[in-house]
C-alpha positions as CSV (number, residue, x, y, z in Angstrom):
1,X,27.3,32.5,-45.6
2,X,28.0,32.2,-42.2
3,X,31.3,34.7,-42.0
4,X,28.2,36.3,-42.5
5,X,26.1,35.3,-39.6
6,X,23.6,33.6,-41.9
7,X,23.9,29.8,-40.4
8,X,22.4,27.1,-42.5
9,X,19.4,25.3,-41.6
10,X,18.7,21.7,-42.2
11,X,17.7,22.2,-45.6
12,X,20.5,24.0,-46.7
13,X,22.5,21.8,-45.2
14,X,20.7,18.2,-46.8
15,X,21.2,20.2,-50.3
16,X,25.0,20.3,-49.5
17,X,25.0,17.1,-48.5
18,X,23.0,16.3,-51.7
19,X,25.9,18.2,-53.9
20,X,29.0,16.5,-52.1
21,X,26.8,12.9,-53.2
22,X,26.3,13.8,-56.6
23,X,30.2,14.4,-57.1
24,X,31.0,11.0,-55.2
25,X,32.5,13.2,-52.0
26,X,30.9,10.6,-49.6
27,X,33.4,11.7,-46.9
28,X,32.9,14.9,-47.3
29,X,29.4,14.2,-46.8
30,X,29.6,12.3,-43.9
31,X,31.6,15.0,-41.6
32,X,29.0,17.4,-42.9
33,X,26.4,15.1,-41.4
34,X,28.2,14.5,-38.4
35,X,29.1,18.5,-38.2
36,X,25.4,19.1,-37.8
37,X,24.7,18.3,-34.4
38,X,27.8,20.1,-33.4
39,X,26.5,22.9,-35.3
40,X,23.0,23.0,-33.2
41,X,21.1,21.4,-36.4
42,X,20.7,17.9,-35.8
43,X,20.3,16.2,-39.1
44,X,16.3,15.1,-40.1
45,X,15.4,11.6,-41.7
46,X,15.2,13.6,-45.2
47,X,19.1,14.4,-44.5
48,X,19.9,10.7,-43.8
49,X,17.6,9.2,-46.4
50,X,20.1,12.1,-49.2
51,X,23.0,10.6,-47.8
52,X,22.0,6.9,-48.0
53,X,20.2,7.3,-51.7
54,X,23.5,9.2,-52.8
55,X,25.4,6.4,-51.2
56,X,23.5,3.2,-52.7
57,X,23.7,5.1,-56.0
58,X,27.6,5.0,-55.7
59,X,27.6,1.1,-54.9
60,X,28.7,2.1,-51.3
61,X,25.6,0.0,-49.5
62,X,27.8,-1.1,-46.6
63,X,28.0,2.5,-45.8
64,X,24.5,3.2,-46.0
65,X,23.3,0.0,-44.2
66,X,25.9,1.8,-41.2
67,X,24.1,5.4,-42.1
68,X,20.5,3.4,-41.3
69,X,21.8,2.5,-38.0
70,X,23.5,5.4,-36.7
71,X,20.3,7.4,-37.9
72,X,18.4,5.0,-35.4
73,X,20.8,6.0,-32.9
74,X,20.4,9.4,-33.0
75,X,16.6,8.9,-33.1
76,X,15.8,9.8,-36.4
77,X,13.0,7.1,-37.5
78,X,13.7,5.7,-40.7
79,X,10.4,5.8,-43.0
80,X,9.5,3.9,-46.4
81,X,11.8,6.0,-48.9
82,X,15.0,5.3,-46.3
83,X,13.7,1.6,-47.0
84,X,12.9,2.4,-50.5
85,X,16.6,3.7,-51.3
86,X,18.1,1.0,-49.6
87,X,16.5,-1.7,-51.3
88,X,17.5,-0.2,-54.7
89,X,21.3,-0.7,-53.7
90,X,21.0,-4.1,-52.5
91,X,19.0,-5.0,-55.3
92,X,21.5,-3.3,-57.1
93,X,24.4,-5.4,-56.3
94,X,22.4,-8.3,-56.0
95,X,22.6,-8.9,-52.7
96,X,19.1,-10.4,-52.4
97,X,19.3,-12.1,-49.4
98,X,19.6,-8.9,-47.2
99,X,17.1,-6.8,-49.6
100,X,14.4,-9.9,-48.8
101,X,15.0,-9.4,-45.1
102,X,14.5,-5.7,-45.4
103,X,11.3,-6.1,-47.0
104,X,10.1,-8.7,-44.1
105,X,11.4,-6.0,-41.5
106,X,9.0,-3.1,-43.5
107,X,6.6,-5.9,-42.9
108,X,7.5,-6.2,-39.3
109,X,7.4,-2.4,-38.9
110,X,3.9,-1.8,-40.7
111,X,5.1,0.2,-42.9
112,X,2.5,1.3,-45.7
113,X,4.3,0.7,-49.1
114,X,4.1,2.6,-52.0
115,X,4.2,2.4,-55.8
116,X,8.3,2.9,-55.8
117,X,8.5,0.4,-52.5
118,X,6.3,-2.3,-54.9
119,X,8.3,-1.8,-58.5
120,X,11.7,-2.0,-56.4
121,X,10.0,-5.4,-54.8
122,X,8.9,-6.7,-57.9
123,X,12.2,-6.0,-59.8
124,X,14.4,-7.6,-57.4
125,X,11.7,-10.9,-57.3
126,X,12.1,-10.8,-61.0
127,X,16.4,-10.3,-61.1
128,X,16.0,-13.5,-58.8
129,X,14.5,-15.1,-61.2
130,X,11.6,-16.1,-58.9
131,X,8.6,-15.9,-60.9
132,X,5.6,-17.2,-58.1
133,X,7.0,-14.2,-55.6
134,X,6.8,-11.4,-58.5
135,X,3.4,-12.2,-59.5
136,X,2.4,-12.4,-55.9
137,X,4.1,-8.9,-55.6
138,X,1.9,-7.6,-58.6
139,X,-1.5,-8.8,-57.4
140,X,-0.7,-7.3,-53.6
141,X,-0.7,-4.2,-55.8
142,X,-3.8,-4.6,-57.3
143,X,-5.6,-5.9,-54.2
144,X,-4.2,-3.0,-51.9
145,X,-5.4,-0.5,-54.8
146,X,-1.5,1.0,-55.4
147,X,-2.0,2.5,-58.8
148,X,0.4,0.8,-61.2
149,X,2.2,2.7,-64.5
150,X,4.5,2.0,-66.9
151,X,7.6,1.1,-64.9
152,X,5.5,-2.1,-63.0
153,X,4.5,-2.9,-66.7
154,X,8.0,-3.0,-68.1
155,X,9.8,-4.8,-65.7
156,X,6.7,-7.4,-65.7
157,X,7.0,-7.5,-70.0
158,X,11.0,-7.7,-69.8
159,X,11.0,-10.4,-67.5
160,X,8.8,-12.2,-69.3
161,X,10.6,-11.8,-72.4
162,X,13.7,-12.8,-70.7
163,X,11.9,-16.1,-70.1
164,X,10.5,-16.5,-73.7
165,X,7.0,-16.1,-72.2
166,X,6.5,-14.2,-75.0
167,X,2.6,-15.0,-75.2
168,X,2.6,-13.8,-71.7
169,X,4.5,-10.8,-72.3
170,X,1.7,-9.8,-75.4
171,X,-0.8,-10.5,-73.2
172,X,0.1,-7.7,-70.5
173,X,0.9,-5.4,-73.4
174,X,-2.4,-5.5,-74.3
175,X,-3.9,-5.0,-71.1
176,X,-2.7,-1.5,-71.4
177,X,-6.0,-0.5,-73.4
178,X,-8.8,-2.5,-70.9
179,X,-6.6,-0.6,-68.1
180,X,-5.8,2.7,-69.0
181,X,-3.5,3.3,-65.8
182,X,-0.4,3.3,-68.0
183,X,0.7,3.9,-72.0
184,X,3.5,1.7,-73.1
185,X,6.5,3.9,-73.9
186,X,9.8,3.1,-75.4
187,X,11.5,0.9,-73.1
188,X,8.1,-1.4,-73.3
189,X,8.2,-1.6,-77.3
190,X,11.8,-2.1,-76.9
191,X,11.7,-5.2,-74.7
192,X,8.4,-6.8,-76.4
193,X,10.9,-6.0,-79.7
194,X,13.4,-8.2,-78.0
195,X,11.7,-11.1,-76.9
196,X,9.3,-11.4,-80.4
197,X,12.4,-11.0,-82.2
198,X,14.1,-13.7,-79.6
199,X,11.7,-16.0,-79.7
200,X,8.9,-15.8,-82.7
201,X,10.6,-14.2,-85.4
202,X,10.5,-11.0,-87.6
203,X,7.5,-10.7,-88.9
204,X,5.8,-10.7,-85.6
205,X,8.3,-7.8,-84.7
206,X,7.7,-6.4,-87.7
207,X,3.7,-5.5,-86.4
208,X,4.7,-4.2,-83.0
209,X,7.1,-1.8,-84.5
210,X,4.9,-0.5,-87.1
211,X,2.1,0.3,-84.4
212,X,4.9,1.8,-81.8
213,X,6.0,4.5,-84.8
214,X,1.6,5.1,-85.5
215,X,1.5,6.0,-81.7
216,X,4.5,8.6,-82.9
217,X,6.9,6.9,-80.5
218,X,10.3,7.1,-82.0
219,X,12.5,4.0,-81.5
220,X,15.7,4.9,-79.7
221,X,19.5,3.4,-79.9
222,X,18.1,0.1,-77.8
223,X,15.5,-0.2,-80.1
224,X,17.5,-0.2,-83.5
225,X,20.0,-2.4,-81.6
226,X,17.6,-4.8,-81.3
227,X,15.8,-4.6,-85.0
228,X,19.4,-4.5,-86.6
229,X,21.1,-7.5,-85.3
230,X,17.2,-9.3,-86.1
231,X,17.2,-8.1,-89.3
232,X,21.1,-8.9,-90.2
233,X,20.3,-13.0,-88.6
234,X,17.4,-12.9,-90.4
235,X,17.6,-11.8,-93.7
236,X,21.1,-12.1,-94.3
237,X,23.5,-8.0,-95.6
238,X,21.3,-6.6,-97.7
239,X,17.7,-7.2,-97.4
240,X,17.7,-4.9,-94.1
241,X,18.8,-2.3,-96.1
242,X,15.5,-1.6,-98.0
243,X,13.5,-2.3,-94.7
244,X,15.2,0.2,-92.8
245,X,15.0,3.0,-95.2
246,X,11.1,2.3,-95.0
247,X,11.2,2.2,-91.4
248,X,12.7,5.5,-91.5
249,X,10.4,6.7,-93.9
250,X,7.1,5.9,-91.8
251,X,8.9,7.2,-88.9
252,X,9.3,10.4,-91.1
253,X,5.5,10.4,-91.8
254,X,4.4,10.0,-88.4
255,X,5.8,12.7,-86.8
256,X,4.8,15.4,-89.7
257,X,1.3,14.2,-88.4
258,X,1.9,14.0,-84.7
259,X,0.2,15.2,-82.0
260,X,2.3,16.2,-79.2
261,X,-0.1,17.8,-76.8
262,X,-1.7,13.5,-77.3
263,X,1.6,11.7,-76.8
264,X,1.4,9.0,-73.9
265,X,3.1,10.6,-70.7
266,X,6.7,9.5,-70.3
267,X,7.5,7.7,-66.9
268,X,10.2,8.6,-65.0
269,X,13.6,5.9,-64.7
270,X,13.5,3.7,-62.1
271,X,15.8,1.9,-60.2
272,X,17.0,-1.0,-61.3
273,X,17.9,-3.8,-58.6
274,X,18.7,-17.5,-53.8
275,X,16.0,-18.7,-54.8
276,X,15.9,-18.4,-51.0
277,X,12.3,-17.2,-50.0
278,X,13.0,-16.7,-45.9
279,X,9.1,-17.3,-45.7
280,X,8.7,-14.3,-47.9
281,X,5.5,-16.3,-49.0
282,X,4.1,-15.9,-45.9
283,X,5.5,-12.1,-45.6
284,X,3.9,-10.9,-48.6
285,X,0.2,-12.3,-48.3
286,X,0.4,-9.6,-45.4
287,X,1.9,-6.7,-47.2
C-alpha cells in the first residue's frame, strides 16, 4: 500500500491495530500505535479505545490502564466507551476495587453513561455480591430514562438466582410483559431454569420450560445441562428418559409451527465483569 504511495489514514490504521488485537499481537499493536505519530497520523481516541478493548479482552488490563494514560498524554480525551472497556477488564479479573474508583472518576468527569456503561456497573455490583449497590444501579437507570433490554434483565435474574431469591428472580421475569422493553431469551430461561431447579424443585421448572419451547425458543447445551443433572437428582436413571423424549417431542412441534419473522429479538453478548463501597453510595445517587 504504501510502496505504492497510498499511506494509511487513521482508520486504516485502527483496523490494523484491531487485526494485530484479535490475534493477541499486543506488541505489534503497540509500535503500530506509537509508529503513527512518526508517520504524520497521530492516533484518535477510537484508536486507543481498539487497543485498550483488544487488550482487556486478552486479560492484559495493566497494559491498558498504561494505554489510558499515555492517551492522556498525548491529548487524546478518553470518552465513556474508553471507560466502558476498561471497566469490563477490571471487572473481568475481579479487580473491583480499581473498577469502583473508575466509576467515581466517570462521576467526577460528568460523563453521561450509557446502557453498556450501566449493565457493566450493575454486573460488577452483582459479581461483588453487593446487592443494595446493584439495585441502586438499576433504579438510576430507570430514573435517568436509559432504556433497559435483555442483558440488564439477565444479570438482575442470575444474580438473584445465585442467591436463591428465586421469588424475586420470577418476579422480574414477569415484568417482561407489563414492560415490553425486553423479551427473555435463552440465557434468561436458562438461569430462571437453574435457580427453580436449585431451589424449588422440578415441577416448577418443569412450567418455565414448557412456556420457553411455546415461545419457540430452543433450549441450548446450558439449558439441557441444567434440566439433565435436575432430572437425574431428581428422579433417579430412568425416569428422565421418558421426559426428555417428550421434551424433545414438543420442541419438535413448536418449531413446525413457528413464526420466525415473531421470534423475540436476540440481544447481543455482553461483557461479563470488597464489599468495599469507597462512598459509592454517595457516587451513585448522582450518576
Amino acid at each position: 500500500m504504501m510502496a505504492c504511495g497510498c499511506r494509511p489514514n487513521v482508520i486504516a490504521y485502527t483496523c490494523m491495530v484491531d487485526v494485530l488485537c484479535r490475534k493477541y499481537m499486543f506488541n505489534r499493536a503497540q509500535c503500530l500505535v506509537e509508529n503513527m505519530t512518526a508517520e504524520g497520523c497521530p492516533p484518535n481516541t477510537v484508536t486507543y479505545n481498539t487497543f485498550i478493548k483488544g487488550l482487556c479482552e486478552g486479560g492484559e488490563v495493566d497494559w491498558a490502564v498504561k494505554v489510558l494514560n499515555k492517551m492522556r498524554d498525548n491529548g487524546s480525551l478518553p470518552n465513556i466507551t474508553t471507560y466502558n472497556e476498561l471497566l469490563y477488564g477490571l471487572f473481568k479479573v475481579s479487580r473491583f476495587k480499581e473498577a469502583f474508583g473508575l466509576v467515581r472518576e466517570i462521576h467526577d468527569k460528568g460523563l453521561k453513561l450509557n446502557l453498556v456503561t450501566y449493565n457493566t456497573i450493575l454486573n460488577g455490583f452483582c459479581c461483588a455480591g453487593m446487592t443494595n449497590e446493584a439495585m441502586q444501579v438499576f433504579g438510576n437507570m430507570l430514573k435517568c430514562g436509559t432504556k433497559t433490554d435483555a442483558i440488564t434483565y439477565n444479570i438482575l435474574i442470575y444474580f438473584f438466582c445465585k442467591q436463591g431469591r428465586i421469588k424475586t428472580a420470577i418476579q422480574l421475569f414477569n415484568s417482561s410483559g407489563a414492560v415490553k422493553e425486553w423479551c427473555p431469551d435463552v440465557i434468561t430461561y436458562t438461569s430462571l431454569l437453574w435457580g427453580i431447579c436449585s431451589s424449588v424443585g422440578l415441577d416448577e421448572a418443569m412450567v418455565y420450560l414448557h412456556k420457553m419451547i411455546s415461545e419457540g425458543i430452543s433450549p441450548n447445551i446450558g439449558t439441557w445441562n441444567v434440566l439433565v443433572q435436575c432430572f437425574f437428582s431428581s428422579l433417579g436413571h430412568l425416569g428422565p428418559i421418558y421426559i426428555l423424549d417428550e421434551i424433545l417431542r414438543d420442541t419438535e412441534r413448536s418449531h413446525a409451527n413457528l413464526d420466525f419473522e415473531h421470534m423475540p429479538p436476540q440481544p447481543r453478548c455482553f461483557p461479563e465483569q470488597s464489599n468495599e463501597d469507597y462512598q459509592l453510595s454517595v457516587t451513585l445517587n448522582n450518576i
